[in-house]
Backbone as numpy.savetxt, mean C-alpha at the origin, in Angstrom:
# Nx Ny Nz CAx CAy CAz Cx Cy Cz
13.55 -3.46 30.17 12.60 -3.42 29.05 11.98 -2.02 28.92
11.85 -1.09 30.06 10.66 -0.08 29.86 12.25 0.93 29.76
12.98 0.66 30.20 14.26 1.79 29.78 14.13 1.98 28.60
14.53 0.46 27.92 14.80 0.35 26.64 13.51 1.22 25.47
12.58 0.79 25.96 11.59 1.50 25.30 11.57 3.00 25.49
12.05 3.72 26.92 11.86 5.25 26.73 13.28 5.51 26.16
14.15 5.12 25.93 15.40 5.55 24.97 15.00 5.30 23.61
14.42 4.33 23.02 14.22 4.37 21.76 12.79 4.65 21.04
12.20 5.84 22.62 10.67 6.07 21.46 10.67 7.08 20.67
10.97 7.99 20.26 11.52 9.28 19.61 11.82 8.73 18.13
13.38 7.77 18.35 13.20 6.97 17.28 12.52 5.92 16.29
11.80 5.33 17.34 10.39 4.42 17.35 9.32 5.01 16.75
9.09 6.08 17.14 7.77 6.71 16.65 8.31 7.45 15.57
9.14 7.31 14.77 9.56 8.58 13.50 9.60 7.31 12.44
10.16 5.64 12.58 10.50 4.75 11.99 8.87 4.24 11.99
7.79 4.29 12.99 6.53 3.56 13.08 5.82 4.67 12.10
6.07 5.62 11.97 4.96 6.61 11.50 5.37 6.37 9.64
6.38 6.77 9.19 7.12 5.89 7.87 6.38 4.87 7.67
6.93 3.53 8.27 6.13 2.73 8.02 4.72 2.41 8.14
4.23 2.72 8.85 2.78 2.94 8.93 1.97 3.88 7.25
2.84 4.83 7.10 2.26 5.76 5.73 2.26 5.00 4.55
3.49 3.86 4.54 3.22 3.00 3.40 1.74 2.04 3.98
1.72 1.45 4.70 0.80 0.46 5.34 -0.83 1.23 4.64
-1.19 2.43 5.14 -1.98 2.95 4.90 -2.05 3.09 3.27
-1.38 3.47 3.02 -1.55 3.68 1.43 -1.93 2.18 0.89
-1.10 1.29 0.84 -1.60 -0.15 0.69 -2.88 -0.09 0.63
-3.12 -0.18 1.99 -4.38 -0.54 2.80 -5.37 0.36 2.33
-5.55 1.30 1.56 -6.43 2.02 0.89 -7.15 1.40 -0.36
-6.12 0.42 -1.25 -6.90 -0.26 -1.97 -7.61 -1.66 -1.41
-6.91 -2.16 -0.48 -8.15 -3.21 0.04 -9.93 -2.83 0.56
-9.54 -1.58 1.23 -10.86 -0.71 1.72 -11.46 -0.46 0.49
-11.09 0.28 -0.56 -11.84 0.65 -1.55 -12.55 -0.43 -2.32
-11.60 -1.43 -2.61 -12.59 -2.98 -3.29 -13.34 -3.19 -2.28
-13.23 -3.22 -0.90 -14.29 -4.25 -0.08 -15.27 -3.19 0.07
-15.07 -2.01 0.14 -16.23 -1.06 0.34 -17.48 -1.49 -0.92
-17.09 -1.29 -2.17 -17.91 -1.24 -3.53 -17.77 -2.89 -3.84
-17.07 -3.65 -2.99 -17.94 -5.30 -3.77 -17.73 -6.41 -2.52
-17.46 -5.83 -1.29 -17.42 -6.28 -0.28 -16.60 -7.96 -0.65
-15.18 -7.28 -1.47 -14.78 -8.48 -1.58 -12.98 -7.98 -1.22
-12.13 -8.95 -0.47 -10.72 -8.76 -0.30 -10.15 -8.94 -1.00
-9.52 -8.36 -1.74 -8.55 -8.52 -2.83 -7.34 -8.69 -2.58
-6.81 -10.17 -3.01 -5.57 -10.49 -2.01 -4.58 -10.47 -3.09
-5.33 -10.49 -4.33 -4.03 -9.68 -5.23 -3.55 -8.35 -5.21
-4.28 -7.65 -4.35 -3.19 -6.24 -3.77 -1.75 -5.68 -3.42
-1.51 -7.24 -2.92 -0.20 -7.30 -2.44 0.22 -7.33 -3.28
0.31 -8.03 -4.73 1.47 -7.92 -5.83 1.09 -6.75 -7.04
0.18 -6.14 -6.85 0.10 -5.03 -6.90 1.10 -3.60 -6.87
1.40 -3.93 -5.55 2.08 -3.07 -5.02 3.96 -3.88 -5.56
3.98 -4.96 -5.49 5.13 -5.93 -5.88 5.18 -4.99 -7.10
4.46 -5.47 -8.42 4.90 -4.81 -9.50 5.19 -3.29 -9.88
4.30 -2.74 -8.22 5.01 -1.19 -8.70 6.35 -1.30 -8.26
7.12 -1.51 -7.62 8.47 -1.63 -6.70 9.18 -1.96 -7.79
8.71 -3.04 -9.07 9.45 -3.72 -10.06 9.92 -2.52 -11.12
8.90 -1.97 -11.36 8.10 -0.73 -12.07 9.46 0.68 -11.73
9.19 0.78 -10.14 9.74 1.85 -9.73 11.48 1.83 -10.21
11.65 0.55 -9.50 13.10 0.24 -10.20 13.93 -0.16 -11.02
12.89 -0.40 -11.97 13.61 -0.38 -13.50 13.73 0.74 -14.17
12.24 1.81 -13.42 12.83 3.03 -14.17 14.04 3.77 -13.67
14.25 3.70 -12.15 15.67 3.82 -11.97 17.19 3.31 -12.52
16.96 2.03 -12.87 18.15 1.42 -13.50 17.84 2.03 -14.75
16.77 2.03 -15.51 16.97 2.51 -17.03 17.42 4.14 -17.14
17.03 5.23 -16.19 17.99 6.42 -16.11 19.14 6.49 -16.37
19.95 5.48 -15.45 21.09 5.64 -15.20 21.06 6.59 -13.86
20.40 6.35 -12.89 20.84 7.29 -11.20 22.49 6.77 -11.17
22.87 7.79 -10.71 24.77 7.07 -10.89 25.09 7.79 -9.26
24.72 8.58 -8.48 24.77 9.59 -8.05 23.82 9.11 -6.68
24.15 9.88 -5.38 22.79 10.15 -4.60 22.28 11.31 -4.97
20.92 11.70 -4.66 20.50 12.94 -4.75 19.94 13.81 -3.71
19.59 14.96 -3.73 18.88 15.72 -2.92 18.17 16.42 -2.91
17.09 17.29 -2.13 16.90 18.29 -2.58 15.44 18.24 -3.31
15.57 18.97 -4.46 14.91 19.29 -5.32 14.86 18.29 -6.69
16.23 17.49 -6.41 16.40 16.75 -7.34 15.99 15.44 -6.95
16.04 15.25 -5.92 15.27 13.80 -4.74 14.03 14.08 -5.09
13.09 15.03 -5.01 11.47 15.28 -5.03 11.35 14.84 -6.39
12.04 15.62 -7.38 11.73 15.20 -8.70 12.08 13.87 -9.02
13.08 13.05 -9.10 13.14 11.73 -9.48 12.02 10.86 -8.34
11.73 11.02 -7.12 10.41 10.72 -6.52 9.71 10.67 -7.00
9.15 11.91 -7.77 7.79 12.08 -8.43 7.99 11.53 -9.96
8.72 11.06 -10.48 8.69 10.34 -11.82 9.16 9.17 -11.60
9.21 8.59 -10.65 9.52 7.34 -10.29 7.99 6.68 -9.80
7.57 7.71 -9.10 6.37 7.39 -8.67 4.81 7.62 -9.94
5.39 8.39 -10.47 3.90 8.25 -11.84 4.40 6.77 -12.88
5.41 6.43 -12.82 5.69 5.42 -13.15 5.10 4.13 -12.94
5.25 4.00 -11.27 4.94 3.11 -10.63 3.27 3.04 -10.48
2.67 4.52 -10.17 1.21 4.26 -10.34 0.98 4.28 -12.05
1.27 4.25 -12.76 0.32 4.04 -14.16 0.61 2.28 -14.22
1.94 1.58 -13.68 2.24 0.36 -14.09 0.95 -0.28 -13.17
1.40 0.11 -11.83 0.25 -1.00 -11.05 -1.59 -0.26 -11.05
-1.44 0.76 -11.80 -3.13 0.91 -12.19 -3.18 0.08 -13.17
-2.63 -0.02 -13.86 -2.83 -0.78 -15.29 -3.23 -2.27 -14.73
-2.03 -2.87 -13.99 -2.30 -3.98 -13.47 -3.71 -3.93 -12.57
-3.55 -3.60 -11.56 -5.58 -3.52 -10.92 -6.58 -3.80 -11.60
-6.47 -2.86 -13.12 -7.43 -2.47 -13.86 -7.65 -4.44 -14.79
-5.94 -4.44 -14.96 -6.11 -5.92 -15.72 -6.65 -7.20 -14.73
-6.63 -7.39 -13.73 -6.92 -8.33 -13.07 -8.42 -8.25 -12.46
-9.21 -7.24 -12.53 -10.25 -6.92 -12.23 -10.81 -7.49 -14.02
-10.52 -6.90 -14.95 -11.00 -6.84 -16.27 -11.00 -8.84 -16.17
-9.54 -9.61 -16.55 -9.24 -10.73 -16.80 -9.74 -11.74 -15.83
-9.40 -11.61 -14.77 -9.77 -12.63 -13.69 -10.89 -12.21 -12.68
-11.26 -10.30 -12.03 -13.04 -10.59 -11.23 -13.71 -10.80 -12.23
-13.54 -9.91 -12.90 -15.19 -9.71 -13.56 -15.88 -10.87 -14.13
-15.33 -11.95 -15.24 -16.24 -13.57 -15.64 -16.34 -13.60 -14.40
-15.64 -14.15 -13.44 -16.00 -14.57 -12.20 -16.96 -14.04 -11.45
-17.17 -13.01 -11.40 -18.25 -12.01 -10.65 -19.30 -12.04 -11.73
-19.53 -12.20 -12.69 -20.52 -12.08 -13.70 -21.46 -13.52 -13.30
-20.08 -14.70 -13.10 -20.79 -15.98 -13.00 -21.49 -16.35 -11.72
-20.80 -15.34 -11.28 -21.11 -15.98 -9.88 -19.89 -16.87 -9.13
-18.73 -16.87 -9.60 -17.36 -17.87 -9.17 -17.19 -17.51 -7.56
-16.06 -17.91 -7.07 -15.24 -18.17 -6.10 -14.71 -16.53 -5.74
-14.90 -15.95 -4.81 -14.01 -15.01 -4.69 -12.81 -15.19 -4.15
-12.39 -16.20 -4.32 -10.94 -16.27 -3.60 -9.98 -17.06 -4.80
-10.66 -16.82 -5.83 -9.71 -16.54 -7.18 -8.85 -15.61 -7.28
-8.62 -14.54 -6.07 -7.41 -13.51 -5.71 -6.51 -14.15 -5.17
-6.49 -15.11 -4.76 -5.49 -15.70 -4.03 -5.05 -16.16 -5.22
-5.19 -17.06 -6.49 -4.64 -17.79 -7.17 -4.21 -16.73 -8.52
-4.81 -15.18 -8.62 -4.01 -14.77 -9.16 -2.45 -13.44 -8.65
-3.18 -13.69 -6.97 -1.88 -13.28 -6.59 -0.83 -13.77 -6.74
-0.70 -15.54 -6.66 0.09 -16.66 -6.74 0.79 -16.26 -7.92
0.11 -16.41 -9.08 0.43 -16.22 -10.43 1.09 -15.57 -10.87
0.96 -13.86 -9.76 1.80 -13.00 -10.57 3.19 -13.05 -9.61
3.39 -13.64 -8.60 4.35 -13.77 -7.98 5.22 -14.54 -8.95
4.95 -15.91 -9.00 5.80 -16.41 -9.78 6.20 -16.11 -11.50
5.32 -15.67 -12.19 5.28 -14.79 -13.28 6.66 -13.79 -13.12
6.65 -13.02 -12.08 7.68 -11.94 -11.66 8.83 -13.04 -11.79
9.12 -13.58 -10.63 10.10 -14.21 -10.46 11.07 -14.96 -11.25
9.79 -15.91 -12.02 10.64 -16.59 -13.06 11.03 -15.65 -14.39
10.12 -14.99 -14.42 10.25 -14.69 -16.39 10.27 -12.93 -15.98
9.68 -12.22 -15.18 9.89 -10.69 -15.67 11.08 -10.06 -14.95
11.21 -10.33 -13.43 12.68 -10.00 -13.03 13.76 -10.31 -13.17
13.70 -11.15 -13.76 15.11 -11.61 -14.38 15.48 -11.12 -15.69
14.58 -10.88 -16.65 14.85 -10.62 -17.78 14.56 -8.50 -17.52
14.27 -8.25 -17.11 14.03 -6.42 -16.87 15.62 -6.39 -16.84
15.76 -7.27 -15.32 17.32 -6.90 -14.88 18.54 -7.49 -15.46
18.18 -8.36 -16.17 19.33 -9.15 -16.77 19.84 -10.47 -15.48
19.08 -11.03 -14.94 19.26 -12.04 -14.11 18.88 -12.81 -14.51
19.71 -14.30 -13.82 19.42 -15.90 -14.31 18.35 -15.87 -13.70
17.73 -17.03 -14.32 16.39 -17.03 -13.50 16.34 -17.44 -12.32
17.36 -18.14 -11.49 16.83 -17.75 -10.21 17.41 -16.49 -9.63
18.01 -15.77 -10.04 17.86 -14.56 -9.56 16.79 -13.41 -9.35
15.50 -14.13 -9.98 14.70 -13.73 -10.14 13.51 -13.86 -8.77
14.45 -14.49 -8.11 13.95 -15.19 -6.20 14.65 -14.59 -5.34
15.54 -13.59 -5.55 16.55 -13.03 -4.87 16.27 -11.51 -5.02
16.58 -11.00 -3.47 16.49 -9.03 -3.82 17.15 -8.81 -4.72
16.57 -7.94 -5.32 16.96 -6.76 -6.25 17.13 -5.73 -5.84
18.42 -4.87 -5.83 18.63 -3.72 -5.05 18.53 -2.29 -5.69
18.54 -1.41 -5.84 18.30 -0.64 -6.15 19.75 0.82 -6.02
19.85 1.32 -7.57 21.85 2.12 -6.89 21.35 3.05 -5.71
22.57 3.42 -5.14 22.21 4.31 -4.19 22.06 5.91 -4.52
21.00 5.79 -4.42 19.89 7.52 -5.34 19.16 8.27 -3.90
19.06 8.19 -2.73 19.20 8.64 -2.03 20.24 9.39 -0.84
20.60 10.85 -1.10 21.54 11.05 -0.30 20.79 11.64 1.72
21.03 10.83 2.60 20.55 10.80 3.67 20.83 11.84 4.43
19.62 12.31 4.81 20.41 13.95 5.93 19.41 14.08 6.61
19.62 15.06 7.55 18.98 14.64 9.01 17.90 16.33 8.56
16.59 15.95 9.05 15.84 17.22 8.23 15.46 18.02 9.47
15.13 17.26 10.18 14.80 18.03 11.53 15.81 17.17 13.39
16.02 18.02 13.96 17.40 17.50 14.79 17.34 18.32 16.25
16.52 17.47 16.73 16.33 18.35 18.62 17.40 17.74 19.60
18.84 17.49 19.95 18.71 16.69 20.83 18.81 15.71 20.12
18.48 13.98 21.14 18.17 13.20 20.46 17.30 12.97 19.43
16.23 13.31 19.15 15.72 13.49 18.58 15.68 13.74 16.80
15.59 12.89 15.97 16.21 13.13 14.70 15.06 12.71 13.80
14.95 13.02 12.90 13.93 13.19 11.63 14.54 13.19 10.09
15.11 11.90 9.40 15.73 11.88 8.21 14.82 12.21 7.26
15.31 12.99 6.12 14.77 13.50 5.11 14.20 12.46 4.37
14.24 10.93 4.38 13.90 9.43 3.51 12.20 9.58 4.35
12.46 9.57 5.42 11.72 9.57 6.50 10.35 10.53 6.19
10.99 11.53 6.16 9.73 12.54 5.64 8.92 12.83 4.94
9.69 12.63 3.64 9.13 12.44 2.55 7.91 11.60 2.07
8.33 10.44 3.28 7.44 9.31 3.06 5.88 9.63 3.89
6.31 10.18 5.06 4.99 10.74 5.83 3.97 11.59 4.83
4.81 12.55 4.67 4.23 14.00 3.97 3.62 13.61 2.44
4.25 13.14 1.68 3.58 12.19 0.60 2.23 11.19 0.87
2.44 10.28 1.74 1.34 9.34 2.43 -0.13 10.31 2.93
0.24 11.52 3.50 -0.80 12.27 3.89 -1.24 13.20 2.68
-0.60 13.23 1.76 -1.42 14.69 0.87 -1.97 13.22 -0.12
-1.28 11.98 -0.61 -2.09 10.95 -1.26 -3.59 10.86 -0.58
-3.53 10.53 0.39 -4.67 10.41 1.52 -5.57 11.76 1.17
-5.42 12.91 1.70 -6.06 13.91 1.45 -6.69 14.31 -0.13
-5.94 14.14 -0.90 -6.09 14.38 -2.58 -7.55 13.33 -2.69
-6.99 11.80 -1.92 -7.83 10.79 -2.62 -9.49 11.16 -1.95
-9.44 11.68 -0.79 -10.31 11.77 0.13 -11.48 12.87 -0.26
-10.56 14.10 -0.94 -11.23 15.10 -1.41 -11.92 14.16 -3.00
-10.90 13.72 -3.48 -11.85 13.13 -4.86 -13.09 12.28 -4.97
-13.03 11.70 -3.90 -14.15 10.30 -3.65 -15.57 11.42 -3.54
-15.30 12.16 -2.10 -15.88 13.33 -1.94 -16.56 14.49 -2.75
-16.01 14.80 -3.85 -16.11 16.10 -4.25 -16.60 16.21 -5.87
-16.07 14.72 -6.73 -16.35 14.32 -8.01 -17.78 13.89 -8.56
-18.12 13.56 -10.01 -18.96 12.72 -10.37 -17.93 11.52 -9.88
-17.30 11.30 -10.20 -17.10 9.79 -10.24 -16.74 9.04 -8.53
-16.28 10.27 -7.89 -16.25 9.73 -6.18 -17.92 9.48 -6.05
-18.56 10.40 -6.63 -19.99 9.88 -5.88 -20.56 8.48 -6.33
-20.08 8.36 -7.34 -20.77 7.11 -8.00 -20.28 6.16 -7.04
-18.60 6.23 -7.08 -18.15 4.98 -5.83 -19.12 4.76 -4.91
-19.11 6.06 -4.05 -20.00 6.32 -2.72 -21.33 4.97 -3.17
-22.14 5.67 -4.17 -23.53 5.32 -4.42 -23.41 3.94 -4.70
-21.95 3.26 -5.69 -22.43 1.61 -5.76 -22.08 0.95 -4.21
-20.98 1.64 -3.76 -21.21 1.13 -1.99 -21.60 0.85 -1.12
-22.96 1.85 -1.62 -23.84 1.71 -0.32 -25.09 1.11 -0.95
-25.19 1.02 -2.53 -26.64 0.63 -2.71 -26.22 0.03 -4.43
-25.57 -0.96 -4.61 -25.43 -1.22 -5.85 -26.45 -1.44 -6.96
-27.79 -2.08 -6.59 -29.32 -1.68 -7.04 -29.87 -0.49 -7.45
-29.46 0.24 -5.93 -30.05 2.31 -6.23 -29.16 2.14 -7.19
-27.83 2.52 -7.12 -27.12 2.60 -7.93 -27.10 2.51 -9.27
-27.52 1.75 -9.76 -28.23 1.14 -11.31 -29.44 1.87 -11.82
-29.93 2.20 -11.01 -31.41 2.49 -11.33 -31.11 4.19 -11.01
-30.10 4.88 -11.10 -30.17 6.03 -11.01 -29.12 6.42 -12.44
-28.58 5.59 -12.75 -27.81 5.35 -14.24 -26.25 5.15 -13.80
-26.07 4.65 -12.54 -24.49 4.51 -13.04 -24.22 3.61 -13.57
-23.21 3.44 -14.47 -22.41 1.98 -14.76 -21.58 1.55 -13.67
-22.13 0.69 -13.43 -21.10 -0.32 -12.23 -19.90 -0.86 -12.76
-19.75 -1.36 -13.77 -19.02 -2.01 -14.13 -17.39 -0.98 -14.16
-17.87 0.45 -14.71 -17.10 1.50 -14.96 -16.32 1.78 -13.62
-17.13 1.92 -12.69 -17.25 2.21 -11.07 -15.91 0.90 -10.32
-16.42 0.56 -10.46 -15.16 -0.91 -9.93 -14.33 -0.66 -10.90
-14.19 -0.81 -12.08 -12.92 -0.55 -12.67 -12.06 1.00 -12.23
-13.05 1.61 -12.28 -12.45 2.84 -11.53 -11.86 2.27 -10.00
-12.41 1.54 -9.39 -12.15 1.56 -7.65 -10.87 0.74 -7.99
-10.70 -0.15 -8.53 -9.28 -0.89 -8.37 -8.19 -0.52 -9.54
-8.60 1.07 -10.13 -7.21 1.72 -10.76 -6.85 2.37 -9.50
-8.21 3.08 -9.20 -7.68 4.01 -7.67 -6.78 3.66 -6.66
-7.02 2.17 -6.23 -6.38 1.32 -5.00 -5.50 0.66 -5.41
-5.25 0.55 -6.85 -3.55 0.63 -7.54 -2.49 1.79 -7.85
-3.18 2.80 -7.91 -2.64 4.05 -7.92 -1.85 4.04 -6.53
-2.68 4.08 -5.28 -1.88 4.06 -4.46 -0.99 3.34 -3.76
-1.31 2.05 -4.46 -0.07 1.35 -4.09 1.18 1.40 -4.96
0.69 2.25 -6.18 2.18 2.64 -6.76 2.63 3.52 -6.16
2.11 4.14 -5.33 2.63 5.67 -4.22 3.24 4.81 -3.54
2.68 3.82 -2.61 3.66 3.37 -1.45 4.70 2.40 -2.40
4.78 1.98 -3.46 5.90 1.30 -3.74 7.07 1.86 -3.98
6.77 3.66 -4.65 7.40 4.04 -4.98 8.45 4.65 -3.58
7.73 4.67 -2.48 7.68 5.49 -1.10 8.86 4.32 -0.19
8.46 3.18 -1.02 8.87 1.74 -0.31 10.85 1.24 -0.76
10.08 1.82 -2.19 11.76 1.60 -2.82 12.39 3.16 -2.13
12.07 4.20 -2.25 13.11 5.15 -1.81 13.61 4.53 -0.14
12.80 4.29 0.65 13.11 3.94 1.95 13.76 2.52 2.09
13.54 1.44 1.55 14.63 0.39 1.48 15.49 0.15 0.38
15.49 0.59 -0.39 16.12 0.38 -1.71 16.20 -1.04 -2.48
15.31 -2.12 -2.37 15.66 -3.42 -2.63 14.17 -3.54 -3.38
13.89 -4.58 -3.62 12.74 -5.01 -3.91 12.78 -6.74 -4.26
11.90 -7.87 -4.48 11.75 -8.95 -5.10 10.73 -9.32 -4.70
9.91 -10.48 -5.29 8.69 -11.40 -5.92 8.22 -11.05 -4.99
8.30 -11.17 -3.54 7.70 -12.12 -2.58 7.62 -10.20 -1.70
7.89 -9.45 -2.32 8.35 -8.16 -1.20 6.66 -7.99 -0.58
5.73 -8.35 -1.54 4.10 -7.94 -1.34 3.56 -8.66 0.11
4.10 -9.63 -0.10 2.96 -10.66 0.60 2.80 -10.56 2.10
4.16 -10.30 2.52 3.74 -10.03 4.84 3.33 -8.26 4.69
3.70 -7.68 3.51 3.65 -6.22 3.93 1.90 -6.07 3.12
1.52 -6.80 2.60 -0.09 -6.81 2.00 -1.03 -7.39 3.13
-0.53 -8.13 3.71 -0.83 -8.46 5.48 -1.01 -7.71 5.87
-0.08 -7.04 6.67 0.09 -5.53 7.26 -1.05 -5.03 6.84
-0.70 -4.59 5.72 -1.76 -3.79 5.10 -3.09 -3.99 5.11
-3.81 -5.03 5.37 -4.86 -5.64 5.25 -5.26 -5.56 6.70
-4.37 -5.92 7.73 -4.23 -5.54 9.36 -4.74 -4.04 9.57
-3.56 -3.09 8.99 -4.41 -1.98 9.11 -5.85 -1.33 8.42
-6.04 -1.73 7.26 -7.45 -1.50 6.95 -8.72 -2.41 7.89
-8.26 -3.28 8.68 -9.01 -3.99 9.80 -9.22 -2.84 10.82
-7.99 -2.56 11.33 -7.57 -2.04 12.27 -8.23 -0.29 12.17
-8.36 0.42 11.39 -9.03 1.62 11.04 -10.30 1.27 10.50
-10.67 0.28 10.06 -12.37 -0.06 9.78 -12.18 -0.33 8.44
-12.44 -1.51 8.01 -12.34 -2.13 6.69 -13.15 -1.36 6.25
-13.25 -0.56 4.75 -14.09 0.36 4.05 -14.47 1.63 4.24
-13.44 1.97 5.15 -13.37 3.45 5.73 -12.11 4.29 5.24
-12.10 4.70 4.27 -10.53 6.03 4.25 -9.64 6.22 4.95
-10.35 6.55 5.88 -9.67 7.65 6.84 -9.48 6.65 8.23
-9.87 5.91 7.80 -10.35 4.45 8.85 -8.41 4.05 8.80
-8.43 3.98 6.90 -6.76 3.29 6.29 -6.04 3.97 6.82
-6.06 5.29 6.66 -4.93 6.02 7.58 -4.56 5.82 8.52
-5.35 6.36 9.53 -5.42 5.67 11.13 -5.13 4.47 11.27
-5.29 3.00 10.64 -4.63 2.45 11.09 -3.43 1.61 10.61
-3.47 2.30 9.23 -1.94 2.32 8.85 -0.38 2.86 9.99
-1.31 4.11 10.04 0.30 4.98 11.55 -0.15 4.52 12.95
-1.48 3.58 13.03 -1.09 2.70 14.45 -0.54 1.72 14.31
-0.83 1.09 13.37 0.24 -0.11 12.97 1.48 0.01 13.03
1.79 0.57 12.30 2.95 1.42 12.64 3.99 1.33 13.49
3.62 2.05 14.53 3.55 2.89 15.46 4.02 1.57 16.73
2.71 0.52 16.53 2.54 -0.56 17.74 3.38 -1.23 17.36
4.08 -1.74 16.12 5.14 -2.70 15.64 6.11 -1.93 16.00
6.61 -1.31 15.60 7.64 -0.50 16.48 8.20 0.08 18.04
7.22 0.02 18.65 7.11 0.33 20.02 6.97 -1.38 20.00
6.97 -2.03 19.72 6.89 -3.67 19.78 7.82 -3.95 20.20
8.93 -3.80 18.89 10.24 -3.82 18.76 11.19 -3.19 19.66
10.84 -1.87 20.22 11.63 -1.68 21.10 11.29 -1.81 22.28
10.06 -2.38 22.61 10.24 -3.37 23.82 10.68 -5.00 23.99
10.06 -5.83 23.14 10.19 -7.05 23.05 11.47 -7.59 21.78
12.01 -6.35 21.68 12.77 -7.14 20.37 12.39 -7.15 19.11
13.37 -7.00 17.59 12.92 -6.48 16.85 12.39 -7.50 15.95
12.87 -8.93 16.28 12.30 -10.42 15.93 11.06 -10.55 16.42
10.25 -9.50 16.80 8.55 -9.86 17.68 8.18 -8.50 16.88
8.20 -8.09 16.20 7.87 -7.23 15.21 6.49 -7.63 14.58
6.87 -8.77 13.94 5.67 -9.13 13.07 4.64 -10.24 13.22
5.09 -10.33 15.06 4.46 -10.97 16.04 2.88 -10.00 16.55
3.88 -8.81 16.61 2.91 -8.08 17.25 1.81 -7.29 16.14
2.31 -7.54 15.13 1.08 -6.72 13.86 -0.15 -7.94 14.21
0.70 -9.23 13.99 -0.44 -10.15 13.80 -1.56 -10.42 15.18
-0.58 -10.12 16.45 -1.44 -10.22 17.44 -3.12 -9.30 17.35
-1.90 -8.11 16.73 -2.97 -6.67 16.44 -4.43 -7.03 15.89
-4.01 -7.57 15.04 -4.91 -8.32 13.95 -6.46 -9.43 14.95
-4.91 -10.41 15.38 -6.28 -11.12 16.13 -7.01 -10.03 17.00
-6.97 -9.55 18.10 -7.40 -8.79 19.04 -8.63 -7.93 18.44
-7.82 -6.98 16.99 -8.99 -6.46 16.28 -10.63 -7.18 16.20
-10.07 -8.36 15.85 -11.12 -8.91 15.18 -12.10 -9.87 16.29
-11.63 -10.18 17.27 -12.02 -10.72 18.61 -12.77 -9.63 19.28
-12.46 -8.97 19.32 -12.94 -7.30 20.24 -13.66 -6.00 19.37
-12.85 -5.79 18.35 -13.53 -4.78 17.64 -13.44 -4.95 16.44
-13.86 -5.72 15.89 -13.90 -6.04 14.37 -14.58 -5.03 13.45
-15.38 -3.71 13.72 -15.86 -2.88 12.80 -14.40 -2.10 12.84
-13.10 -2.16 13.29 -12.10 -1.26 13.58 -12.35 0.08 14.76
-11.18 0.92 14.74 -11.13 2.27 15.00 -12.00 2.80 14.73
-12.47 3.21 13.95 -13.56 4.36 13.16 -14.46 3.77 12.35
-14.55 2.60 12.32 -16.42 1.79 11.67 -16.52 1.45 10.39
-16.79 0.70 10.05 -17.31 0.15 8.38 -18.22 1.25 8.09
-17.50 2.70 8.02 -18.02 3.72 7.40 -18.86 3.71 6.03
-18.11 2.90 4.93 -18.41 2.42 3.60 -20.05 1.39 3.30
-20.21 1.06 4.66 -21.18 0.00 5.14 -22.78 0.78 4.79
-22.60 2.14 5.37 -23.67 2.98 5.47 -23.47 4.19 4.49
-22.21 4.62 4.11 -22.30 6.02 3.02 -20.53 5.14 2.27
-20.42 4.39 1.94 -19.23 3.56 2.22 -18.31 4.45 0.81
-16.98 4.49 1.09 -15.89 5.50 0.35 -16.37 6.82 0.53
């Protein structure tokens, strides 16, 4: 077992850190809603579903015929990916508009996210993936793959040691999203307002922000980036369908636990430990205890250190 693990950590930790950068990105819009309304938004996960839908229709509607590389990989990346974030901002923005807000106005159920996560799952399934792609409708329950538009090459190469260019992209993207978003929250009128309904939704009011503006802003933001990781998600597996949201919106929700629910930088961190520990999971215990060990992660978090890694930052100056 411990062989097995020092032969495959090199590889382990290049495949945990990838995955982990999508995790984090996810996990950035759960932090940002629970920071400013201290509520989980479990329609996140299809969120991120409809960017993947998003991402790969604009691929099939191109025509990618080809792998690519290069310069030409970055660019269809990056218009694959403004794609994917304007589709699933739009969506955030609509499900916050249609289904929180009466509800939050009335005073409802916050776990009316669950029933419109439901909704848009099957919505996808039956009636929009099938008809985007030209599938029967139950094909619309089945992956959707994506042509092959990535050409694979090894970017960095020590030894064993190897670093694929799919691979990288996904890190290095995940961290300047992170950084960009971090400086904006930070540095804007409108990051401060987040900040200010976060920590004091009352002050807040009484100093003139619109709240209402403010949350609609927070869940375009935390759709934005889950059109980053969808877009980050389709280059690295190439598939997508209905259901792709729901264990990886877990995850995601694991690591915003796991780095401090309502903390940024909290999502990061424990997006690439997540990561990181599922993978080093896998190459100790097998790669079927994978998603054994996120969830263990999860309990343990919350038994032992439930403010996370780095603290319900959002709690006291929160986003």
């Amino acid at each position: 077992m411990l062989d097995s693990f020092l032969t495959q950590f090199w590889p382990a930790t290049v495949d945990g850190l990838s995955l982990g950068s999508i995790y984090a990105l996810v996990a950035l819009g759960y932090t940002m809603v629970y920071g400013v309304l201290r509520l989980i938004n479990f329609a996140h996960s299809e969120v991120f579903m409809v960017g993947t839908v998003a991402a790969l229709f604009t691929l099939t509607t191109i025509g990618v015929s080809h792998e690519l590389s290069g310069v030409a990989l970055i660019g269809m990346l990056l218009l694959v990916a403004v794609i994917a974030i304007v589709v699933s901002g739009v969506t955030a923005m609509g499900l916050e508009y249609i289904a929180y807000r009466p509800l939050r106005k009335r005073g409802g159920s916050r776990l009316a996210a669950i029933g419109a996560s439901l909704f848009l799952q099957q919505l996808f399934a039956l009636i929009v993936i099938p008809r985007l792609f030209d599938l029967p409708q139950v094909g619309g329950r089945l992956p959707v793959h994506s042509p092959d538009w990535v050409r694979l090459s090894d970017v960095i190469a020590i030894g064993d040691f190897v670093v694929r260019n799919d691979k990288l992209l996904v890190v290095v993207a995940a961290v300047v999203m992170m950084v960009a978003l971090d400086q904006f929250v930070n540095r804007t009128n409108l990051g401060r307002g987040i900040r200010a309904t976060a920590q004091s939704p009352e002050n807040a009011v009484l100093m003139g922000v619109n709240i209402d503006r403010i949350i609609t802003a927070t869940f375009a933001i935390g759709g934005a980036m889950a059109g980053v990781a969808a877009a980050l998600y389709l280059m690295r597996f190439q598939e997508t369908n209905y259901f792709v949201g729901f264990l990886l919106g877990i995850k995601a929700f694991t690591a915003a636990v796991l780095g401090g629910i309502g903390n940024l930088r909290g999502a990061l961190v424990g997006g690439l430990v997540l990561g990181l520990i599922e993978m080093y999971g896998s190459a100790i215990f097998g790669s079927e205890w994978k998603d054994v060990v996120a969830f263990v992660v999860l309990v343990l978090v919350l038994m032992f250190r439930p403010t996370g890694i780095l603290g319900e930052s959002l709690q006291q100056a929160r986003a």
